[in-house]
C-alpha positions, 0 to 999 in steps of 0.5 A: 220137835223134830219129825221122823224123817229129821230124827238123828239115827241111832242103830244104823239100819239094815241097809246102812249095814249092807252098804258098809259091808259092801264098801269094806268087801270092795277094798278087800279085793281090789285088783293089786295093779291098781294099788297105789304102793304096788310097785314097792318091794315086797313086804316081809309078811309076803315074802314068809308066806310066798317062802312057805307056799313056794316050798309046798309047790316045789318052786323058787321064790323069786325075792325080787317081787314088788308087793302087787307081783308077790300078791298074784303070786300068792293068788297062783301058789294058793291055787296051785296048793289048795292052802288058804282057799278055805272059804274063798270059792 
């Protein structure tokens, strides 16, 4: 019979869910420098909100963008609108 210490665990415990959450919230906000795909074009889902947000501040879009330059623009555009920082700050 196994003791405590060796029981396989079931339900992960409170600290296990803490460091998972931890872990998922790290690469959620990873600086878009250190992307390793951030300097491939810009991604159709970036470019239809950079359009909406460009608009909104009265800005051009610049289509030429790599993905890490579209997403700290997103970031400066959110900023500058108030739009999708619900939540954020």
């Amino acid at each position: 019979m196994k003791s405590n210490d060796q029981e396989e665990k079931l339900f992960p415990t409170d600290e296990d869910k803490q460091r998972s959450l931890e872990d998922n919230t790290s690469n959620t906000i990873k600086d878009p420098d250190d992307w390793t795909t951030g300097d491939e074009k810009i991604t159709g889902a970036q470019l239809s909100y950079l359009t909406t947000l460009s608009a909104e501040a009265g800005e051009e879009v610049d289509e030429t963008l790599t993905k890490a330059e579209a997403s700290k623009k997103i970031d400066e555009l959110q900023h500058k609108t108030g739009r999708g920082l619900e939540g954020q700050e």
